[in-house]
N, C-alpha and C positions, 0 to 999 in steps of 0.2 A: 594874747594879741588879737585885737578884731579885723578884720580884712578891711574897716577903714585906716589900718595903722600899717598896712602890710603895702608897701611903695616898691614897685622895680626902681633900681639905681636910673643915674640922669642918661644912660645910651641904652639902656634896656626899655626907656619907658617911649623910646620914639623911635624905636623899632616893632613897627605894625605889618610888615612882611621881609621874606629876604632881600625885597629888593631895598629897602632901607639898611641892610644891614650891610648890604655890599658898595655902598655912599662911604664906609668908616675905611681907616687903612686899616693895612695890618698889624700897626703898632697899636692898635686901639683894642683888637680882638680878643687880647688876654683882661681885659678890662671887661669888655662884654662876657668873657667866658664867671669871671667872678661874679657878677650881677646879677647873672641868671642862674649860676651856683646858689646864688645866696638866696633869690626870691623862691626858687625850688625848696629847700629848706622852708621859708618864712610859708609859704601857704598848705605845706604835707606837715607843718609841725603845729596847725592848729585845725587842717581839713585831714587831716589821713592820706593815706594814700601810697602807691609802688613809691621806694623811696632809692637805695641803692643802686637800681639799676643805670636810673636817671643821672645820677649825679657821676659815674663812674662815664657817661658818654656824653661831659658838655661840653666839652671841646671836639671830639667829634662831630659833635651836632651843629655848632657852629661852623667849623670847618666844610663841611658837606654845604651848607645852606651858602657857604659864602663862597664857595665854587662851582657848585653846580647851579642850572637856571632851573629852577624847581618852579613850580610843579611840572612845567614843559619835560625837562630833565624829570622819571622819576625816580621815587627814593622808595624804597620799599625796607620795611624795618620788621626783625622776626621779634614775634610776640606781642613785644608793644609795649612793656614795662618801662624800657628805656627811652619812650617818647617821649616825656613830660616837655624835656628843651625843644620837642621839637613844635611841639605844639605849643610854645609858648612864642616861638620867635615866627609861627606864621597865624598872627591873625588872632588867636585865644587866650590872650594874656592877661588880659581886663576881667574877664569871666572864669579864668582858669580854678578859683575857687570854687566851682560849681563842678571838679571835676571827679567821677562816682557818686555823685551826690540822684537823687530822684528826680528827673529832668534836667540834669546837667549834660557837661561833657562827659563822654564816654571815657576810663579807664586806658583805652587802646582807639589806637588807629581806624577811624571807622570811614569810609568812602562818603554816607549820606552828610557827614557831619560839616567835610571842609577836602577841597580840592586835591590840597598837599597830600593828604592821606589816602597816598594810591591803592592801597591793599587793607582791607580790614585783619585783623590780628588778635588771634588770641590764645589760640594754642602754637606750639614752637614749631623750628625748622621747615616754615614753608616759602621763607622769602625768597630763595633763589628758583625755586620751580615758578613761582608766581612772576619774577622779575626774568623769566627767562622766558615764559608767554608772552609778556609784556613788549620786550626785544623783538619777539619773532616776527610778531604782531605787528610790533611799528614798521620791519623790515619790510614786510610783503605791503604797505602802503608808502613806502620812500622816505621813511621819515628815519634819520638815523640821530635821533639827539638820544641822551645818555639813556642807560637802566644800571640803578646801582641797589645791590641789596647789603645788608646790615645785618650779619648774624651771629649770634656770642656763642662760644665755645661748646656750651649746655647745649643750647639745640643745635651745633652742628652732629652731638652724638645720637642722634637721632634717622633715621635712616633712608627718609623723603629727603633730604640734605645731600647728601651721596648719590640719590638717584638723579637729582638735579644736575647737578655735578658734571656726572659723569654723561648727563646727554648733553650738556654744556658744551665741556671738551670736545666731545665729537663733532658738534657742528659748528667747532670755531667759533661761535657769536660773540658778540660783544659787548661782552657783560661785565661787571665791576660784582666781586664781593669782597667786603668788606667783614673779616672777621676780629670781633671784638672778644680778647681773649682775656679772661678777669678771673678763670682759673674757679667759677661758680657762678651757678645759674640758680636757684633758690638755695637749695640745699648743696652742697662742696657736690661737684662734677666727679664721675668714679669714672673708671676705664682706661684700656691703653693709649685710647687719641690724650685724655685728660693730660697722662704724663707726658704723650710726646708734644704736646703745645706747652706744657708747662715748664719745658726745660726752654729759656731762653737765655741763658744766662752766656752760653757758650755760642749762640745764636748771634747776641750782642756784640762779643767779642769778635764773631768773624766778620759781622759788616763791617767795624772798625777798620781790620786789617784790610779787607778788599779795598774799602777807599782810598786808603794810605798807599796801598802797592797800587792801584791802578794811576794814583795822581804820578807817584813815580816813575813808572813806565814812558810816562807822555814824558817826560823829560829828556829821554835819549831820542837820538837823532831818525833816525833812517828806523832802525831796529827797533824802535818804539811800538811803530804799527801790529808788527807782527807778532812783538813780544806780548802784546795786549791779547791778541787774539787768542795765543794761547794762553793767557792767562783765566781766558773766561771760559774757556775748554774745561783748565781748571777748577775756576767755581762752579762749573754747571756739577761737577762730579763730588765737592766739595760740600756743598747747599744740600746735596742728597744727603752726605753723610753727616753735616752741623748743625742742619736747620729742619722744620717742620716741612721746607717744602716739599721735598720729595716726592713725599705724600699728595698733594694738590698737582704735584707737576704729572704724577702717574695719570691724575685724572684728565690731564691736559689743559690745566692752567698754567700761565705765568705765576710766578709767585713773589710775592716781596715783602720785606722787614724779616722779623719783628720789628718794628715801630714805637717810639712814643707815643701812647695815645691822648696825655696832656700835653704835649707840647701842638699849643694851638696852629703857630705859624709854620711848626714843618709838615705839619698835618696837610696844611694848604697847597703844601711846595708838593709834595705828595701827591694830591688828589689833582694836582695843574698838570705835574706828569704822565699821570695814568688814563687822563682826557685823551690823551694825542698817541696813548698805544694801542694797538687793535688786538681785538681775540679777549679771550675770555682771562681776566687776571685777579687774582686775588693779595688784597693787604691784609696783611696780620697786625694790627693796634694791639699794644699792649695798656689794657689801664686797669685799674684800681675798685671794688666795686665801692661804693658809698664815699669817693674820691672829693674831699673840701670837708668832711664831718668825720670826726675824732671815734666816736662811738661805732657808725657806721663799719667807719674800716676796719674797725675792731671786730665785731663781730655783725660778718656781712647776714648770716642767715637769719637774725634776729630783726635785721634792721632791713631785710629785705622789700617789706609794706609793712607800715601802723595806722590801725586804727583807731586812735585816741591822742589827742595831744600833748604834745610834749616840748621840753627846755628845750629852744635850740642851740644853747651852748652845751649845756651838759649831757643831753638826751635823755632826763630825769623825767619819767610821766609825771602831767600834771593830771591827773584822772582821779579823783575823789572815791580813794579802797573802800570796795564792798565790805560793809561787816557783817557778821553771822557763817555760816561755813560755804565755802566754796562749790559750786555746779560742774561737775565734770563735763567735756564736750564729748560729742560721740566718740570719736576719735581717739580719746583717750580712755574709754570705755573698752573701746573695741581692741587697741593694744594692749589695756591691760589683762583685759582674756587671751590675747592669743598668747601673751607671756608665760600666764600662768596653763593654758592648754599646752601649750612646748614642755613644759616641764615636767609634765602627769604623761605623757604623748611625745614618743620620740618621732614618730613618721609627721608632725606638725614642724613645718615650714614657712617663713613668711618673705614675699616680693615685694615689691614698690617700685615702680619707674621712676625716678627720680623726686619722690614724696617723702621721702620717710617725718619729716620733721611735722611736714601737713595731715599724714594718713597716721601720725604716731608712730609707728613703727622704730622710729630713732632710738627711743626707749630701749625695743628689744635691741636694736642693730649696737647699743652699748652693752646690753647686759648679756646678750647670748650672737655674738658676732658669725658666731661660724654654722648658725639657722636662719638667719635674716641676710636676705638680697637689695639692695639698690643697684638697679642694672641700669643707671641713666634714662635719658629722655628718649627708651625706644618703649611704647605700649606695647607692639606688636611682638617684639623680644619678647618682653614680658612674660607675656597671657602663654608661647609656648616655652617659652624656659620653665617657666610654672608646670606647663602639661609633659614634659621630660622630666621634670622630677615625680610630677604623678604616675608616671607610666613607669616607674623604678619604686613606685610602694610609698610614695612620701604623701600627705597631705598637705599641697602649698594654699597656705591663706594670702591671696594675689589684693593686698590695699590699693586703692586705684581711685580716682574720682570719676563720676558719673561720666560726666563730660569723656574725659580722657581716654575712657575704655571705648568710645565712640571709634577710636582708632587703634583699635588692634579688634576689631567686632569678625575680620574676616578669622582672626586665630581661634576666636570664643566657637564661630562655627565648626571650623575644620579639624582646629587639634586638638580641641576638648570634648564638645559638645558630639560631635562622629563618634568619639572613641570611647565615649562614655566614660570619662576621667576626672576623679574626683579635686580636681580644681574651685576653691570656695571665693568665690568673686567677691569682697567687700567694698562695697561702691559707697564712698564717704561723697558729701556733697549732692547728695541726690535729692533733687525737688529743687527749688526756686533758692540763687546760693546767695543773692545780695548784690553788693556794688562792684563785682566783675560784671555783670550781667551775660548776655544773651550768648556770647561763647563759652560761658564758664556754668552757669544753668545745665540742672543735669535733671533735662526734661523727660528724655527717651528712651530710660534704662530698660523701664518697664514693657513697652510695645516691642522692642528689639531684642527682650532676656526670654519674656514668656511666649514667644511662639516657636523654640529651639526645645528641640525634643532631647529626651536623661538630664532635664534641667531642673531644679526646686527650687521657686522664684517666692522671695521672701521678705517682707520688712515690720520691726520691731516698734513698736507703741513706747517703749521704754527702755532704760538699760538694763533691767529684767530680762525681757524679752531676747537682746542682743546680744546677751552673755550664754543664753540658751540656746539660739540659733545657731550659733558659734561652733557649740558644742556640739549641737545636733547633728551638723555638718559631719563632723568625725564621726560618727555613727554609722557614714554609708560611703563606700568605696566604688561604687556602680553607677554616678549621678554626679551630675553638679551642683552647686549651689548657687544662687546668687544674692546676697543680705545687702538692701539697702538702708540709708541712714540720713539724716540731715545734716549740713553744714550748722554748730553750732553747739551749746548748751543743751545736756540732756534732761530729764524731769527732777534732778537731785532727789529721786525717791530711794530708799534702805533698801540694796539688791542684798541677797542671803548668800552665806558662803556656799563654795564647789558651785556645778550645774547640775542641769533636770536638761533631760532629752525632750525636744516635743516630739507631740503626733504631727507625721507630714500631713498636713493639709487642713488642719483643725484648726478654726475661730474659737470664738466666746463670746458671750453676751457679758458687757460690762454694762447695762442696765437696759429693764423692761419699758415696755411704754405703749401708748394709744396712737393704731393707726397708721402715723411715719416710724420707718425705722431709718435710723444712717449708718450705714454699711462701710465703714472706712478700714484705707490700707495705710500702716506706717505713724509715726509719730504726729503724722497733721489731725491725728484723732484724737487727740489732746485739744483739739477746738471746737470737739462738740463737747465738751465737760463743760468747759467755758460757757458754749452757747445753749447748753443745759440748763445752767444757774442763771440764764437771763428766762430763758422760755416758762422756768420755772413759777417765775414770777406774774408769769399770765397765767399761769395756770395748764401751762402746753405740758405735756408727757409725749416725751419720744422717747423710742428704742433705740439703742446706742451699742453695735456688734462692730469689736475687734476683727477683721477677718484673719489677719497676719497672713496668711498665703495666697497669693494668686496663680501660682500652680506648684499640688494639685489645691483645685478649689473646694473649701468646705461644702459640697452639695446638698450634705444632708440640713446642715442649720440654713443654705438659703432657703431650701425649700419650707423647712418650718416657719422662716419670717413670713414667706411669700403665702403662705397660706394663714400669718395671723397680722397679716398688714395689710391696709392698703396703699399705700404708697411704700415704694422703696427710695432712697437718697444716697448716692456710691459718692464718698469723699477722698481723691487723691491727691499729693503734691509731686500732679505732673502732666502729662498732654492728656488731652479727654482721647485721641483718637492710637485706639488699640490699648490702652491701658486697663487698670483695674474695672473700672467701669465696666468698660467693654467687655474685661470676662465676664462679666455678672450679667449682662444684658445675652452674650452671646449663650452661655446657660440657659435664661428662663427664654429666650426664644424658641428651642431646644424641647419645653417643657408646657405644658395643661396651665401653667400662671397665668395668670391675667391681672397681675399687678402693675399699678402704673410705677414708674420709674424715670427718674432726674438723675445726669449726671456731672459731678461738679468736679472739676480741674482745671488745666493750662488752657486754654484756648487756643484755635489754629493760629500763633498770630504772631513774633515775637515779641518776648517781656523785657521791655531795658533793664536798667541798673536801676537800684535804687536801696534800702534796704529788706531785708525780707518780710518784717510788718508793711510795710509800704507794698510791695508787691503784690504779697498774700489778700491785702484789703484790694488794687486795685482790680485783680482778677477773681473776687470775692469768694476764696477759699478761707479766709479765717472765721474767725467765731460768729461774728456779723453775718458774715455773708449764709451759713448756716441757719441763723435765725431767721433772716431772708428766703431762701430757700425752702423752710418750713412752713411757715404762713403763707409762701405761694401755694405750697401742695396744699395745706389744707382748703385756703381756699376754694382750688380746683375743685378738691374733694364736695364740700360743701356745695355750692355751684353744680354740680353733675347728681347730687341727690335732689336739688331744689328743683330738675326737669325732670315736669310729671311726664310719665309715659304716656303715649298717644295709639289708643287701642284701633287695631287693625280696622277699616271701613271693610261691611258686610259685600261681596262680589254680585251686583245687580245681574 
């Protein structure tokens, strides 16, 4: 289907903000909630894109947008997966095809993009701390219209949630959260909050009765009043023990439902009630995740985000199967070593914040359940439940994305890196990740892993390299590691069975050359082979050295370059400032070199979304860019021989 085929229904397509949507009754809104079910589907089943989460909150999303005065009122939404409806019914509807795409709409909730989008969003659980600045914020200026936040069950197990929370309660404010409870957040939610939200069943059952006995109380005369009052004595003690609130009420919210979270019109009646309550309150929705699509709700982790086209009846890819054998992704590289490392290796371990299906690990957490952790959506958990088992003799391999370990970075310092505890950090996703973009970009691994002291900071050229690292890891109980890797396809090159230990800190020269050399960390050195086979063609010979570690640094091969090159060329996929580069440079500062030196990465800058060839060229770390970069330096080169020296004038 072309996106000139892809039409919102006849009330979807003249709905250009909420304030048109609020012009319909409310007999009308189960109809708008279909049509934008439906055009959600029609544009993620031929652009890609978060798919499940969206479709599980479009009656919520209508509901909010047609009760509150948005943007005045704001809405604050955690993570941003589940935005699509929302961003479609203010204002991005027309273009919403453009959305992850290379100069499109962003993925998530971004402030630069559009009004409505009070809070940018990309990693979990931060809507109520943000929505609760927000509140505080309007209060000390006089302004008391709404703050509502949006948070699904996933990131409430997360522990910036609670902390919100619980300063919430204390200062009374008057805040709205809204938890959407669907029982999974990418991969099935694990933990005790999981089960006690996920029992609703007897939940259901008690609001029934409560309304039933309290309609009947108003019925008696005189003794009515009073009978009520005790009766909600009674619920309050009841709700503690039938229902999830307990829990919220300890923190000092109101609390209410569980909820329908399809049923559009009581949603409304809901959210009309909760306007006119003061103090901080929370709704419990209950909905469905990939709610209107058959396949979805079947299997929500799959149908989580796709990227490739597909039937929107059946959910049969249309994608034209690769032939010839299959390219493993890193990920799946990397689980299947620590698999096979668990099982040669009883003190191997493996954790995941709530990744396993992303970092691979699922594999293991099926085959070897009672060695592999999914501890939910806390990082910070994580990194020291990891450093508790290494301080009892285990080796935890902590799968993690780039990004994400950005939040547990105070754990990395204090409870591993201090104690010197062999904790092996595998950062999936690291470098430039695609059309998440710029909160999902796992730029920083590098400047914030390598300046932490009993750390060995490391990345693989290949899945050779990765499987050895791995291993190598095991090897030292006195030290950390940290192995990164890239989002994606790895070289489908013939890895040999068992492992090979490396040497900490040793490169290699994967070929000689005249003059430039490029110095790269990580699989983005796989584009100077590429921009070899072009250079070759002019007749260009450069040097092309594997570093693989950036601490310790191979000292002894740089200084061999440095003393048979003139130019050096540092290639990473990730910020220029404190990274790979920077070690290299902070070295020969260090050292008698006098070699000139270019450093090619991220730039100060953020990189949108787009896909990773798109990136990589726009920031010109690919093969291109490479070639570029070498015919600068020579030129220089050239240029700086062709000025003749200018002999000293004799002193009259």
């Amino acid at each position: 289907m072309s996106i000139s085929k892809i039409k919102p229904g006849p009330l979807l397509a003249n709905i250009n903000s909420p304030a048109d949507l609020k012009k319909l009754s409310t007999d009308q809104l189960n109809d708008v909630c279909f049509e934008l079910r439906d055009y959600i589907i029609d544009i993620v089943s031929v652009h890609g894109g978060h798919f499940g989460a969206s479709l599980g909150v479009v009656e919520l999303t209508v509901a909010l947008h047609y009760v509150l005065n948005t943007p005045e009122d704001r809405l604050v939404w955690d993570v941003g997966h589940q935005a699509y409806g929302h961003k479609i019914l203010t204002g991005r509807r027309d273009n919403f095809y453009t959305n992850r795409k290379y100069g499109g709409l962003s993925g998530f909730p971004k402030r630069s993009e559009s009004e409505y989008d009070t809070f940018g969003v990309g990693h979990s659980s931060t809507s109520i701390s943000a929505a609760l600045g927000m509140n505080i914020a309007r209060k000390m200026m006089g302004d008391d219209r709404k703050v509502v936040a949006v948070i699904g069950d996933g990131s409430m197990t997360g522990g910036i949630a609670f902390e919100a929370m619980n300063n919430a309660g204390a200062m009374n404010n008057d805040i709205t959260v809204i938890l959407n409870d669907n029982n999974i957040s990418i991969d099935p939610n694990v933990g005790a909050l999981k089960e006690y939200l996920a029992d609703i069943t007897t939940s259901q059952t008690f609001n029934k009765i409560r309304d039933e006995v309290y309609d009947m109380l108003g019925h008696f005369n005189k003794a009515g009043d009073k009978m009520r009052k005790v009766a909600s004595k009674m619920e309050a003690a009841l709700t503690s023990a039938l229902t999830p609130g307990g829990l919220f009420r300890a923190l000092g919210f109101k609390y209410y439902g569980p909820v329908d979270g399809h049923n559009v019109k009581g949603l409304v009646r809901h959210l009309e009630d909760l306007k006119r309550i003061p103090g901080p309150k929370l709704l419990h929705v209950v909905t469905v995740k990939g709610k209107g699509f058959a396949p979805a709700e079947k299997d929500q982790v799959k149908w989580h985000a796709q990227g490739s086209p597909f039937d929107k009846i059946t959910g049969k890819s249309l994608s034209v199967a690769k032939t010839g054998p299959s390219i493993p992704k890193y990920q799946d590289v990397f689980a299947d070593a620590v698999i096979e490392l668990a099982k040669q290796d009883d003190r191997v371990v493996a954790v995941t914040p709530a990744m396993p299906s992303g970092t691979g690990l699922l594999k293991m957490m099926k085959e070897m359940p009672d060695r592999c952790f999914d501890v939910g959506i806390a990082e910070q958990h994580a990194v020291t439940f990891a450093a508790g088992m290494a301080a009892e003799g285990k080796i935890p391999f902590a799968g993690i994305y780039s990004t994400f370990l950005q939040r547990g970075y105070d754990q990395v310092v204090h409870d591993v890196a201090i104690q010197k505890l062999p904790v092996v950090f595998c950062m999936d996703r690291a470098g430039l990740v695609g059309a998440d973009g710029p909160t999902h970009h796992g730029l920083y691994d590098i400047p914030f892993m390598r300046c932490l002291p009993n750390m060995v900071i490391c990345a693989p050229m290949n899945e050779q390299e990765l499987r050895d690292m791995l291993y190598t890891a095991t090897c030292y109980t006195d030290r950390s590691f940290g192995i990164r890797y890239p989002r994606g396809s790895a070289t489908g090159m013939k890895v040999r069975p068992g492992f090979m230990e490396m040497e900490l800190g040793k490169g290699e020269c994967v070929r000689k050359g005249d003059r430039v050399a490029v110095l790269t960390y990580g699989a983005i050195g796989n584009h100077v082979i590429e921009a070899c086979s072009i250079l070759n063609d002019e007749e260009i010979s450069i040097g092309h050295y594997n570093m693989r570690f950036v601490k310790p640094l191979d000292t002894k091969l740089i200084d061999s370059i440095a003393a048979s090159y003139d130019f050096i060329i540092t290639l990473e996929d990730g910020v220029k400032q404190g990274g790979f580069g920077s070690a290299i440079a902070e070295y020969l500062a260090e050292t008698s070199h006098r070699v000139r030196m270019r450093i090619m990465g991220v730039p100060d800058r953020l990189v949108e979304h787009g896909t990773q060839k798109e990136l990589y060229r726009e920031v010109g770390i690919d093969a291109q860019g490479v070639v570029e970069n070498v015919r600068e330096a020579l030129k220089l080169l050239d240029e700086e021989t062709a000025i003749p020296s200018i002999a000293a004038k004799p002193i009259s």
